[in-house]
N, CA, C and O of each residue as an XYZ file, in Angstrom:
640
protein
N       0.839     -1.175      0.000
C       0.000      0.000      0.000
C       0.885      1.239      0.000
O       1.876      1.194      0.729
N       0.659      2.373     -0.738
C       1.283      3.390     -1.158
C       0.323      4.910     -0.388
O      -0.874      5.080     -0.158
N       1.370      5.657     -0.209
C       0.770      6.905      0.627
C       0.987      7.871     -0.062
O       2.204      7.927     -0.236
N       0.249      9.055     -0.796
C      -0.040      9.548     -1.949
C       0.532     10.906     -1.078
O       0.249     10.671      0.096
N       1.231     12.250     -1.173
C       1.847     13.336     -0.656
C      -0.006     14.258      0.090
O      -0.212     14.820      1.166
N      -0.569     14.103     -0.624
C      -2.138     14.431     -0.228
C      -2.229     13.663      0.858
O      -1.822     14.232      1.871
N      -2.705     12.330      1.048
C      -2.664     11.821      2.368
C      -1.859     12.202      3.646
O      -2.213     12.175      4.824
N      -0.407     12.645      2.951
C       0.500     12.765      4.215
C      -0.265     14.154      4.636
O      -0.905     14.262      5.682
N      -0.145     14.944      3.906
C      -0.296     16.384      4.031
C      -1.805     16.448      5.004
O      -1.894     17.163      6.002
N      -2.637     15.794      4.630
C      -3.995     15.114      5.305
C      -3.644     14.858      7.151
O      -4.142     15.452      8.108
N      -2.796     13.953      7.132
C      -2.944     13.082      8.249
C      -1.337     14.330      8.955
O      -1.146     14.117     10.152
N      -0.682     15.063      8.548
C      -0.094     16.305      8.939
C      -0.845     17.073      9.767
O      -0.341     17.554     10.782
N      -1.837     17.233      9.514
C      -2.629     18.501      9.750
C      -4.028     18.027     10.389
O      -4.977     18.810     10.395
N      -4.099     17.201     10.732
C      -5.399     16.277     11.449
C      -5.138     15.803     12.737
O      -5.928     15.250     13.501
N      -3.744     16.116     12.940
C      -3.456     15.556     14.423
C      -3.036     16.727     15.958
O      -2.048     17.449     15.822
N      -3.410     16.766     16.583
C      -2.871     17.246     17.562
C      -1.757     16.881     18.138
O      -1.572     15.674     18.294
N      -0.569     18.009     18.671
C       0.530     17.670     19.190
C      -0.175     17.132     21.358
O      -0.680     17.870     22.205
N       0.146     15.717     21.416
C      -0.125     16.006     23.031
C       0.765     17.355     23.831
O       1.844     17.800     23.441
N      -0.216     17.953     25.330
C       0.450     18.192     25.918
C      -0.217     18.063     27.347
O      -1.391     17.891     27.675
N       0.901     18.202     28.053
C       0.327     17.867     29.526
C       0.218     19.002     30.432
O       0.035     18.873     31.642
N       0.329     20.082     29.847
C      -0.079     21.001     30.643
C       1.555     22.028     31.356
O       1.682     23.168     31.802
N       2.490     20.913     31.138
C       4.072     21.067     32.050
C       4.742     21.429     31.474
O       4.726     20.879     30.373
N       5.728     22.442     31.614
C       6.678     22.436     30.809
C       8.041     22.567     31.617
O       8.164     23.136     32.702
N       9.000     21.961     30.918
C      10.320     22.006     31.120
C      11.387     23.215     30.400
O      11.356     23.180     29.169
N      12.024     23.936     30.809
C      12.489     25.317     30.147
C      14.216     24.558     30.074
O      14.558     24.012     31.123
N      14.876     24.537     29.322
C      16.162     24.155     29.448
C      17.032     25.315     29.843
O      16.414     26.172     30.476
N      18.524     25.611     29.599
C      19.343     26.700     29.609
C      19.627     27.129     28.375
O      20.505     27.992     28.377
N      19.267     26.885     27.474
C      19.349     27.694     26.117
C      17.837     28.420     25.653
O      17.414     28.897     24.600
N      17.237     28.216     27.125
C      15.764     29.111     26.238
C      14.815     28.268     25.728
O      13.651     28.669     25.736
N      15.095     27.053     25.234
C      14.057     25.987     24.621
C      13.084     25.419     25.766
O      13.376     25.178     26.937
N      11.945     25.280     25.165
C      10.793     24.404     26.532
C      10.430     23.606     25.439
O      10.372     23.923     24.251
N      10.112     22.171     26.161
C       9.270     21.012     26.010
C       8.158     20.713     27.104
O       8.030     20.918     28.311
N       7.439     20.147     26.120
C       6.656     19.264     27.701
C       7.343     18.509     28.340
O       8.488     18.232     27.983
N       6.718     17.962     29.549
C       7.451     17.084     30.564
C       7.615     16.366     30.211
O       6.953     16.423     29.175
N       8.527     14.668     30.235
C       8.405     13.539     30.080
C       7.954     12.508     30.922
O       7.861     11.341     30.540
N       7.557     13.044     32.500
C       7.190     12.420     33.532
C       5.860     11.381     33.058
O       5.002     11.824     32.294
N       5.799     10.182     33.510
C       5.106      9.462     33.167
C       5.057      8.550     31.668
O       4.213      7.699     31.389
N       6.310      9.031     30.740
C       5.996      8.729     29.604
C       6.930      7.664     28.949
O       6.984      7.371     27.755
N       8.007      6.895     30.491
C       9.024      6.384     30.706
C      10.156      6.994     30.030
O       9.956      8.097     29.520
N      11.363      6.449     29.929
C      12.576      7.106     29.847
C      13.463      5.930     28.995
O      14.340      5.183     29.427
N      12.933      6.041     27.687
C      13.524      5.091     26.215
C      15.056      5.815     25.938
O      15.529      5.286     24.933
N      15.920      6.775     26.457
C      16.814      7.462     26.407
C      17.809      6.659     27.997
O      19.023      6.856     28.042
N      17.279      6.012     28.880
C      18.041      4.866     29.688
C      17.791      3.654     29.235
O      18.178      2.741     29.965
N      17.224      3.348     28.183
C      17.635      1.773     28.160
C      18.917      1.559     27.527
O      19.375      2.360     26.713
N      19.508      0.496     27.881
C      20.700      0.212     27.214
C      20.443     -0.152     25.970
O      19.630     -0.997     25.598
N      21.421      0.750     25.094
C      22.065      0.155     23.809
C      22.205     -0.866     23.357
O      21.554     -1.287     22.401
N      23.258     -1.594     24.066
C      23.691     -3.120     24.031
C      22.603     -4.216     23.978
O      22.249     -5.041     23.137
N      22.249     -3.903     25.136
C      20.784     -4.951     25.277
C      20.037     -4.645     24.577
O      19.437     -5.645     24.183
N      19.502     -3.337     23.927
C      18.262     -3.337     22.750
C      19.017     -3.783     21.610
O      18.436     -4.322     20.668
N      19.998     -3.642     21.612
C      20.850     -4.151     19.825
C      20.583     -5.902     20.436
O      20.327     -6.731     19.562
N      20.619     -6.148     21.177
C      21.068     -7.782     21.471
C      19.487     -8.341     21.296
O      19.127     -9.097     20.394
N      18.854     -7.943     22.080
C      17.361     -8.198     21.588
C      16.667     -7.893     20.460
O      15.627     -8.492     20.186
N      17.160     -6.951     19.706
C      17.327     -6.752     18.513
C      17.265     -7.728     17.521
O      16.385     -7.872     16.672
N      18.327     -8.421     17.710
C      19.092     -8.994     17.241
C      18.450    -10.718     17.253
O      18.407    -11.373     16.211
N      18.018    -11.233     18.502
C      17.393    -12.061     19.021
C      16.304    -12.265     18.074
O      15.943    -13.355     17.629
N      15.797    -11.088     17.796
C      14.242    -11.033     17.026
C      14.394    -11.368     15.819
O      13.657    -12.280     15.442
N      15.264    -10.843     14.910
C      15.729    -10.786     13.376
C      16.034    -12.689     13.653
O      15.667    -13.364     12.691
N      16.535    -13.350     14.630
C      17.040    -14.665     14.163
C      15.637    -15.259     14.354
O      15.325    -16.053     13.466
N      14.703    -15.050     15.330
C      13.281    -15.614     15.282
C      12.624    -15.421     14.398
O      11.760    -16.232     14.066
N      12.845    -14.249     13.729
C      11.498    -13.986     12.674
C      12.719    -14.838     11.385
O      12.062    -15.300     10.453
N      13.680    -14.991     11.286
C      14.354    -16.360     10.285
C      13.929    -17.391     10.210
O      13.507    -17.805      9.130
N      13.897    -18.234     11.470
C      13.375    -18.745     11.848
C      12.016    -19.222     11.859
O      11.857    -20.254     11.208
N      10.720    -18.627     12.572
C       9.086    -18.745     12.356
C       8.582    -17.374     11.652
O       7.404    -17.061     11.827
N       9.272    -16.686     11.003
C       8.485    -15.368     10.126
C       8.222    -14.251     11.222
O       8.045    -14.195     12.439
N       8.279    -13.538     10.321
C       7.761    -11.507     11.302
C       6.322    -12.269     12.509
O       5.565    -13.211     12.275
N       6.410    -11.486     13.612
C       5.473    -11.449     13.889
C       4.757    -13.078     14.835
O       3.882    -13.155     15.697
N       5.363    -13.848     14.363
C       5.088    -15.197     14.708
C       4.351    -15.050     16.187
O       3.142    -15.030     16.419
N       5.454    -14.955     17.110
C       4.984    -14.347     18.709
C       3.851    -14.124     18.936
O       3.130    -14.831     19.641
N       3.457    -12.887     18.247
C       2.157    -11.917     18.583
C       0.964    -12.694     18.031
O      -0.071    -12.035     17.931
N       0.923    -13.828     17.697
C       0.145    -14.871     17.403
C      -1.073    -14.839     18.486
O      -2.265    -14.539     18.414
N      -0.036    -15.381     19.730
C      -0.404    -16.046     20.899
C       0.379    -16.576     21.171
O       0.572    -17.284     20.183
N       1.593    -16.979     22.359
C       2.148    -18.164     23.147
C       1.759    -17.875     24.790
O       1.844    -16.875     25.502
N       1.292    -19.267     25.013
C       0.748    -19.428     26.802
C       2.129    -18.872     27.654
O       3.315    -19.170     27.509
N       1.402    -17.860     28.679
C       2.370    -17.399     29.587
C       3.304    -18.244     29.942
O       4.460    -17.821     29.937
N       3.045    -19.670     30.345
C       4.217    -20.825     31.165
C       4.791    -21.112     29.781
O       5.860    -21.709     29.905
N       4.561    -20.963     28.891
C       5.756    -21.043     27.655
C       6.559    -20.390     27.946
O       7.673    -20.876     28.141
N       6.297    -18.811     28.120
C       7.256    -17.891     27.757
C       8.280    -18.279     29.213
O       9.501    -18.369     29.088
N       7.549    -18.494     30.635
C       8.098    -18.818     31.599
C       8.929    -19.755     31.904
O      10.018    -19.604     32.458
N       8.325    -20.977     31.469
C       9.253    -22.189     30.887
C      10.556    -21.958     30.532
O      11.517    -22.335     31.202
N      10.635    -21.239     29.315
C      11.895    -21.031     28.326
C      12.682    -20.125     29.418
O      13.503    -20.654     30.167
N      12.393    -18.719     29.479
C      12.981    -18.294     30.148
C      13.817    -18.517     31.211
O      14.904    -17.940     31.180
N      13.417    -19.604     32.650
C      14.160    -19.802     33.620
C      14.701    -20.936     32.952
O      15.394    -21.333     33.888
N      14.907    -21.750     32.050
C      15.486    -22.755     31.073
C      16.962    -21.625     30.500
O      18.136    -21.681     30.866
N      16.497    -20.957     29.797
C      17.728    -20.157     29.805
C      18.718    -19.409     30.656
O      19.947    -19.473     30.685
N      17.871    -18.690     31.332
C      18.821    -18.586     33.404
C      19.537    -19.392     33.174
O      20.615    -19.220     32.605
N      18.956    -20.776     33.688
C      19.299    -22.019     34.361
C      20.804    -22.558     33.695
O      21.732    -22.986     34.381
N      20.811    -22.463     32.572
C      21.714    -23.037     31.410
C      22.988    -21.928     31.472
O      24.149    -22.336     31.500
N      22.649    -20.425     31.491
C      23.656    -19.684     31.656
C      24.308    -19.653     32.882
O      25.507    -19.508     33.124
N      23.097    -19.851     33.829
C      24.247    -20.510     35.783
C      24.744    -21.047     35.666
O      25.799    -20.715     36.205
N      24.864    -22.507     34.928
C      25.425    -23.529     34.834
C      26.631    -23.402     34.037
O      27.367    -24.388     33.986
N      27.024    -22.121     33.270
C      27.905    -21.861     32.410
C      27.911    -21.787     30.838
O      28.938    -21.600     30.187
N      26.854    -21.926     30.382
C      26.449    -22.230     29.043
C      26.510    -21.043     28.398
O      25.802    -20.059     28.612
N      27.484    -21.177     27.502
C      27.558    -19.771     26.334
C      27.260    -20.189     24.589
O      27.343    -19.522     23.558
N      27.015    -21.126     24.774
C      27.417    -21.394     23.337
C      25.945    -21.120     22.490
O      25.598    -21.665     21.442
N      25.118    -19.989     23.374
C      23.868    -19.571     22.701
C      23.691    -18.151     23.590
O      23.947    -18.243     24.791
N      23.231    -16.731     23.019
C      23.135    -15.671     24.351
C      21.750    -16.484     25.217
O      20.598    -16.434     24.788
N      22.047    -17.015     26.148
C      21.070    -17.209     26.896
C      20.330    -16.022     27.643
O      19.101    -15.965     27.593
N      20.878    -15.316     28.156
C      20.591    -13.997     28.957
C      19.265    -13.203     27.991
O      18.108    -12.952     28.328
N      19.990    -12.948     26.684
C      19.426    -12.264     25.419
C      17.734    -13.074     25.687
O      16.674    -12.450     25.751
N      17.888    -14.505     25.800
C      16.886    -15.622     25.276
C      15.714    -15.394     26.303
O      14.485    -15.371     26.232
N      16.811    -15.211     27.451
C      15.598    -14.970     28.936
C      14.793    -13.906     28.586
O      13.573    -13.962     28.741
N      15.645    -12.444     27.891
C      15.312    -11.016     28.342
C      14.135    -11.388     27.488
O      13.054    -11.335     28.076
N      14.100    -11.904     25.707
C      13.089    -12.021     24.727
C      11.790    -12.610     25.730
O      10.860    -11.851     26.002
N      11.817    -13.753     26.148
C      10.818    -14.493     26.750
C      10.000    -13.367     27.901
O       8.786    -13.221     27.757
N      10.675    -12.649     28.953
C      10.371    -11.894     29.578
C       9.215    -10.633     28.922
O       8.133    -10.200     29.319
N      10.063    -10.355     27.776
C       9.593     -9.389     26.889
C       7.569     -9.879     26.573
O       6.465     -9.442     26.898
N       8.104    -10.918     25.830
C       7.265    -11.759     25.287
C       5.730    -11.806     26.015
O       4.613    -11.696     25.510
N       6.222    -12.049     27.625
C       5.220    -12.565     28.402
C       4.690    -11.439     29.319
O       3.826    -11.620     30.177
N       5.399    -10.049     29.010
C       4.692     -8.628     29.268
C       4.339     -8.220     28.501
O       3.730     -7.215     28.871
N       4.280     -8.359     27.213
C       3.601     -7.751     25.959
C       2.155     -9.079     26.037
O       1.015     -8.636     26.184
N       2.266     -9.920     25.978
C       1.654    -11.099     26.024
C      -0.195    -10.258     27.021
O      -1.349    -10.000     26.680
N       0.539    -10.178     28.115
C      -0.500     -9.999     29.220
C      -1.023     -8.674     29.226
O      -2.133     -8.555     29.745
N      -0.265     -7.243     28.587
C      -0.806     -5.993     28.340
C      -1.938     -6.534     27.063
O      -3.056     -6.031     27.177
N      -1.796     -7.270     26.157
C      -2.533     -7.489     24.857
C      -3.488     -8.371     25.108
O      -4.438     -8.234     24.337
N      -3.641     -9.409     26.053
C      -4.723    -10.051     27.001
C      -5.743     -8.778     27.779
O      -6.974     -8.761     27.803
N      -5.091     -8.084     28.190
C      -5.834     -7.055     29.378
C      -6.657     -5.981     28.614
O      -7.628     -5.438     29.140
N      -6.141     -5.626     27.074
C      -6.901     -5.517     26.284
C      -8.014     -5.846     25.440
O      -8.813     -5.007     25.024
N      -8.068     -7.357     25.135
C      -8.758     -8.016     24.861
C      -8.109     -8.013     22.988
O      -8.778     -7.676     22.011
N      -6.869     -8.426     22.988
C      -6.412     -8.612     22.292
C      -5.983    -10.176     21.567
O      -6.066    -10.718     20.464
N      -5.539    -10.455     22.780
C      -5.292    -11.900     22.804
C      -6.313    -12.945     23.713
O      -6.947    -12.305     24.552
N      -6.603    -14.412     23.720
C      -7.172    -14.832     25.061
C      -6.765    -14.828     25.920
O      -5.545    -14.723     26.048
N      -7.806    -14.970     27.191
C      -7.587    -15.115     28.809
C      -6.809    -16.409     28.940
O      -6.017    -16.750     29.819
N      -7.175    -16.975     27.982
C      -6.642    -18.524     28.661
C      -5.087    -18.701     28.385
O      -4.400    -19.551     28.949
N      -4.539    -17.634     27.284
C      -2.957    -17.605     27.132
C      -2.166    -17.501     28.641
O      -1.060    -18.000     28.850
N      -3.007    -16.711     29.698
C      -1.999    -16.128     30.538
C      -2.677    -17.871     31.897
O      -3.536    -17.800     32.776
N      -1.851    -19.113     31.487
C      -2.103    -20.128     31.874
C      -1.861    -20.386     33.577
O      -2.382    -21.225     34.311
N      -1.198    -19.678     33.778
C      -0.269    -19.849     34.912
C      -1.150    -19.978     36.116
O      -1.918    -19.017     36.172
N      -1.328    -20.921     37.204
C      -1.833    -20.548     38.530
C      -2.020    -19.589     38.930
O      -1.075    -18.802     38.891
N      -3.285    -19.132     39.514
C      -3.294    -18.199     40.054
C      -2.636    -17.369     40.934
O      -3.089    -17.686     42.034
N      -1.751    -16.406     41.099
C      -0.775    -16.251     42.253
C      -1.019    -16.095     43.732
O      -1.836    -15.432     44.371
N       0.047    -17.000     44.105
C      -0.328    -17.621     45.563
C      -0.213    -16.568     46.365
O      -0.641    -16.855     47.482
N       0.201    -15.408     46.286
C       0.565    -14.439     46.913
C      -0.895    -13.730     46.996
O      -1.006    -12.842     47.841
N      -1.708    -13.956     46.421
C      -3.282    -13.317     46.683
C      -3.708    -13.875     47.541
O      -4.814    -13.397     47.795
N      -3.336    -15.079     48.523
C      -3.909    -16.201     49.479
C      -5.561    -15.861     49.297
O      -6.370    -15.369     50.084
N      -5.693    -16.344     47.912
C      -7.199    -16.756     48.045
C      -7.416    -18.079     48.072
O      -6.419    -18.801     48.078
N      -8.664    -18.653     48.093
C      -8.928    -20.592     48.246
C      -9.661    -20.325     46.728
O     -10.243    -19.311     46.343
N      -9.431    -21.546     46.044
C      -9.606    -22.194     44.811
C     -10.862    -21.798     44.835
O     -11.257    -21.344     43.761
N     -11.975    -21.825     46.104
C     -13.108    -21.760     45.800
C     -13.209    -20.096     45.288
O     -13.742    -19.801     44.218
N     -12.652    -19.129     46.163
C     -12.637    -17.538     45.879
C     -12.756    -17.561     44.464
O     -13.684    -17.464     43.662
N     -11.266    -17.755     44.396
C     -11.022    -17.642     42.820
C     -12.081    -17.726     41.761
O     -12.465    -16.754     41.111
N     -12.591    -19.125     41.612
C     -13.866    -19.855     40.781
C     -14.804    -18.770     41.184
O     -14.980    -18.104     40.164
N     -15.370    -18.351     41.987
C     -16.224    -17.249     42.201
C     -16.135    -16.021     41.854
O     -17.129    -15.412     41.461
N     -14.683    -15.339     41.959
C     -14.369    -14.446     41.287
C     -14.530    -14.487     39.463
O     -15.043    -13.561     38.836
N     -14.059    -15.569     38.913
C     -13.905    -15.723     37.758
C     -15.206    -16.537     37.002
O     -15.285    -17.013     35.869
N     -16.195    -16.486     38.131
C     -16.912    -17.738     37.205
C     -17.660    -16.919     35.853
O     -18.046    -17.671     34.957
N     -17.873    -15.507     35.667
C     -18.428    -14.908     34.571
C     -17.972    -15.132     33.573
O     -18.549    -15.221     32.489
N     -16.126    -15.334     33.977
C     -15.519    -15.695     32.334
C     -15.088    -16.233     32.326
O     -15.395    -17.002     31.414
N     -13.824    -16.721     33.174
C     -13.423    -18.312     32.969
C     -13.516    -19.239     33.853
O     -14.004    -18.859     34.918
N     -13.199    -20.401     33.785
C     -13.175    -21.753     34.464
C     -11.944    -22.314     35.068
O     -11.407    -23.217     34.427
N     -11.173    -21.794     36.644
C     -10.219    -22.801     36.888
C     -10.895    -23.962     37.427
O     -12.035    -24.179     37.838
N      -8.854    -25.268     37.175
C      -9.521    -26.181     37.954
C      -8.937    -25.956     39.113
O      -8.686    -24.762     39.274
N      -8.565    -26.774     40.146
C      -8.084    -27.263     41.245
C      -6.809    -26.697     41.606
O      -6.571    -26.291     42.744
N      -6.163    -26.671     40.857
C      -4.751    -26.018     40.625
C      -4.401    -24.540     40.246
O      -3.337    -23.927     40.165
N      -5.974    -24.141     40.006
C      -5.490    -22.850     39.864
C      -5.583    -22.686     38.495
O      -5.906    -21.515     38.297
N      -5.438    -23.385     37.276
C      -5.349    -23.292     35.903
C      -6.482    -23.042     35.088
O      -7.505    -23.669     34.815
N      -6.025    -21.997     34.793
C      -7.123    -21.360     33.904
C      -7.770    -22.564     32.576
O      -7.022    -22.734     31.613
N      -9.010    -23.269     32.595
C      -9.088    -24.669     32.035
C     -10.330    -24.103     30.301
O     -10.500    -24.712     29.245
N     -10.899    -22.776     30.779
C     -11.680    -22.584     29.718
C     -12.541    -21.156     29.901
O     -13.104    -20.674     30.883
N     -12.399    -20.715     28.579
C     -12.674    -18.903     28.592
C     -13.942    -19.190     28.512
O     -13.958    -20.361     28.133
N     -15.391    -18.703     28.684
C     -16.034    -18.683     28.396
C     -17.132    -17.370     27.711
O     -18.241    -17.663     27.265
Protein backbone atom coordinates (compact mmCIF):
# COMPACT_ATOMS: atom_id res chain seq x y z
CA UNK A 1 0.00 0.00 0.00
CA UNK A 2 1.28 3.39 -1.16
CA UNK A 3 0.77 6.91 0.63
CA UNK A 4 -0.04 9.55 -1.95
CA UNK A 5 1.85 13.34 -0.66
CA UNK A 6 -2.14 14.43 -0.23
CA UNK A 7 -2.66 11.82 2.37
CA UNK A 8 0.50 12.77 4.22
CA UNK A 9 -0.30 16.38 4.03
CA UNK A 10 -3.99 15.11 5.31
CA UNK A 11 -2.94 13.08 8.25
CA UNK A 12 -0.09 16.30 8.94
CA UNK A 13 -2.63 18.50 9.75
CA UNK A 14 -5.40 16.28 11.45
CA UNK A 15 -3.46 15.56 14.42
CA UNK A 16 -2.87 17.25 17.56
CA UNK A 17 0.53 17.67 19.19
CA UNK A 18 -0.12 16.01 23.03
CA UNK A 19 0.45 18.19 25.92
CA UNK A 20 0.33 17.87 29.53
CA UNK A 21 -0.08 21.00 30.64
CA UNK A 22 4.07 21.07 32.05
CA UNK A 23 6.68 22.44 30.81
CA UNK A 24 10.32 22.01 31.12
CA UNK A 25 12.49 25.32 30.15
CA UNK A 26 16.16 24.16 29.45
CA UNK A 27 19.34 26.70 29.61
CA UNK A 28 19.35 27.69 26.12
CA UNK A 29 15.76 29.11 26.24
CA UNK A 30 14.06 25.99 24.62
CA UNK A 31 10.79 24.40 26.53
CA UNK A 32 9.27 21.01 26.01
CA UNK A 33 6.66 19.26 27.70
CA UNK A 34 7.45 17.08 30.56
CA UNK A 35 8.41 13.54 30.08
CA UNK A 36 7.19 12.42 33.53
CA UNK A 37 5.11 9.46 33.17
CA UNK A 38 6.00 8.73 29.60
CA UNK A 39 9.02 6.38 30.71
CA UNK A 40 12.58 7.11 29.85
CA UNK A 41 13.52 5.09 26.21
CA UNK A 42 16.81 7.46 26.41
CA UNK A 43 18.04 4.87 29.69
CA UNK A 44 17.64 1.77 28.16
CA UNK A 45 20.70 0.21 27.21
CA UNK A 46 22.07 0.15 23.81
CA UNK A 47 23.69 -3.12 24.03
CA UNK A 48 20.78 -4.95 25.28
CA UNK A 49 18.26 -3.34 22.75
CA UNK A 50 20.85 -4.15 19.82
CA UNK A 51 21.07 -7.78 21.47
CA UNK A 52 17.36 -8.20 21.59
CA UNK A 53 17.33 -6.75 18.51
CA UNK A 54 19.09 -8.99 17.24
CA UNK A 55 17.39 -12.06 19.02
CA UNK A 56 14.24 -11.03 17.03
CA UNK A 57 15.73 -10.79 13.38
CA UNK A 58 17.04 -14.67 14.16
CA UNK A 59 13.28 -15.61 15.28
CA UNK A 60 11.50 -13.99 12.67
CA UNK A 61 14.35 -16.36 10.28
CA UNK A 62 13.38 -18.75 11.85
CA UNK A 63 9.09 -18.74 12.36
CA UNK A 64 8.49 -15.37 10.13
CA UNK A 65 7.76 -11.51 11.30
CA UNK A 66 5.47 -11.45 13.89
CA UNK A 67 5.09 -15.20 14.71
CA UNK A 68 4.98 -14.35 18.71
CA UNK A 69 2.16 -11.92 18.58
CA UNK A 70 0.14 -14.87 17.40
CA UNK A 71 -0.40 -16.05 20.90
CA UNK A 72 2.15 -18.16 23.15
CA UNK A 73 0.75 -19.43 26.80
CA UNK A 74 2.37 -17.40 29.59
CA UNK A 75 4.22 -20.82 31.16
CA UNK A 76 5.76 -21.04 27.65
CA UNK A 77 7.26 -17.89 27.76
CA UNK A 78 8.10 -18.82 31.60
CA UNK A 79 9.25 -22.19 30.89
CA UNK A 80 11.90 -21.03 28.33
CA UNK A 81 12.98 -18.29 30.15
CA UNK A 82 14.16 -19.80 33.62
CA UNK A 83 15.49 -22.75 31.07
CA UNK A 84 17.73 -20.16 29.81
CA UNK A 85 18.82 -18.59 33.40
CA UNK A 86 19.30 -22.02 34.36
CA UNK A 87 21.71 -23.04 31.41
CA UNK A 88 23.66 -19.68 31.66
CA UNK A 89 24.25 -20.51 35.78
CA UNK A 90 25.42 -23.53 34.83
CA UNK A 91 27.91 -21.86 32.41
CA UNK A 92 26.45 -22.23 29.04
CA UNK A 93 27.56 -19.77 26.33
CA UNK A 94 27.42 -21.39 23.34
CA UNK A 95 23.87 -19.57 22.70
CA UNK A 96 23.14 -15.67 24.35
CA UNK A 97 21.07 -17.21 26.90
CA UNK A 98 20.59 -14.00 28.96
CA UNK A 99 19.43 -12.26 25.42
CA UNK A 100 16.89 -15.62 25.28
CA UNK A 101 15.60 -14.97 28.94
CA UNK A 102 15.31 -11.02 28.34
CA UNK A 103 13.09 -12.02 24.73
CA UNK A 104 10.82 -14.49 26.75
CA UNK A 105 10.37 -11.89 29.58
CA UNK A 106 9.59 -9.39 26.89
CA UNK A 107 7.27 -11.76 25.29
CA UNK A 108 5.22 -12.56 28.40
CA UNK A 109 4.69 -8.63 29.27
CA UNK A 110 3.60 -7.75 25.96
CA UNK A 111 1.65 -11.10 26.02
CA UNK A 112 -0.50 -10.00 29.22
CA UNK A 113 -0.81 -5.99 28.34
CA UNK A 114 -2.53 -7.49 24.86
CA UNK A 115 -4.72 -10.05 27.00
CA UNK A 116 -5.83 -7.06 29.38
CA UNK A 117 -6.90 -5.52 26.28
CA UNK A 118 -8.76 -8.02 24.86
CA UNK A 119 -6.41 -8.61 22.29
CA UNK A 120 -5.29 -11.90 22.80
CA UNK A 121 -7.17 -14.83 25.06
CA UNK A 122 -7.59 -15.11 28.81
CA UNK A 123 -6.64 -18.52 28.66
CA UNK A 124 -2.96 -17.60 27.13
CA UNK A 125 -2.00 -16.13 30.54
CA UNK A 126 -2.10 -20.13 31.87
CA UNK A 127 -0.27 -19.85 34.91
CA UNK A 128 -1.83 -20.55 38.53
CA UNK A 129 -3.29 -18.20 40.05
CA UNK A 130 -0.78 -16.25 42.25
CA UNK A 131 -0.33 -17.62 45.56
CA UNK A 132 0.57 -14.44 46.91
CA UNK A 133 -3.28 -13.32 46.68
CA UNK A 134 -3.91 -16.20 49.48
CA UNK A 135 -7.20 -16.76 48.05
CA UNK A 136 -8.93 -20.59 48.25
CA UNK A 137 -9.61 -22.19 44.81
CA UNK A 138 -13.11 -21.76 45.80
CA UNK A 139 -12.64 -17.54 45.88
CA UNK A 140 -11.02 -17.64 42.82
CA UNK A 141 -13.87 -19.85 40.78
CA UNK A 142 -16.22 -17.25 42.20
CA UNK A 143 -14.37 -14.45 41.29
CA UNK A 144 -13.91 -15.72 37.76
CA UNK A 145 -16.91 -17.74 37.21
CA UNK A 146 -18.43 -14.91 34.57
CA UNK A 147 -15.52 -15.69 32.33
CA UNK A 148 -13.42 -18.31 32.97
CA UNK A 149 -13.18 -21.75 34.46
CA UNK A 150 -10.22 -22.80 36.89
CA UNK A 151 -9.52 -26.18 37.95
CA UNK A 152 -8.08 -27.26 41.25
CA UNK A 153 -4.75 -26.02 40.62
CA UNK A 154 -5.49 -22.85 39.86
CA UNK A 155 -5.35 -23.29 35.90
CA UNK A 156 -7.12 -21.36 33.90
CA UNK A 157 -9.09 -24.67 32.04
CA UNK A 158 -11.68 -22.58 29.72
CA UNK A 159 -12.67 -18.90 28.59
CA UNK A 160 -16.03 -18.68 28.40
Amino acid sequence: MTTSNSEITKKKDSYMLEDSGDRRKFSTGAVRDCVEGKGRFDLIPPFALTALALHYERGSSKYGDRNWERGIPISRFMDSCIRHLVRYMKGGREEPHLVAAMWNIVGAVETLERIELGLLPVTLDDLPYPLLQKRSFVELNEASRDNIRVNEQGMVVEEL
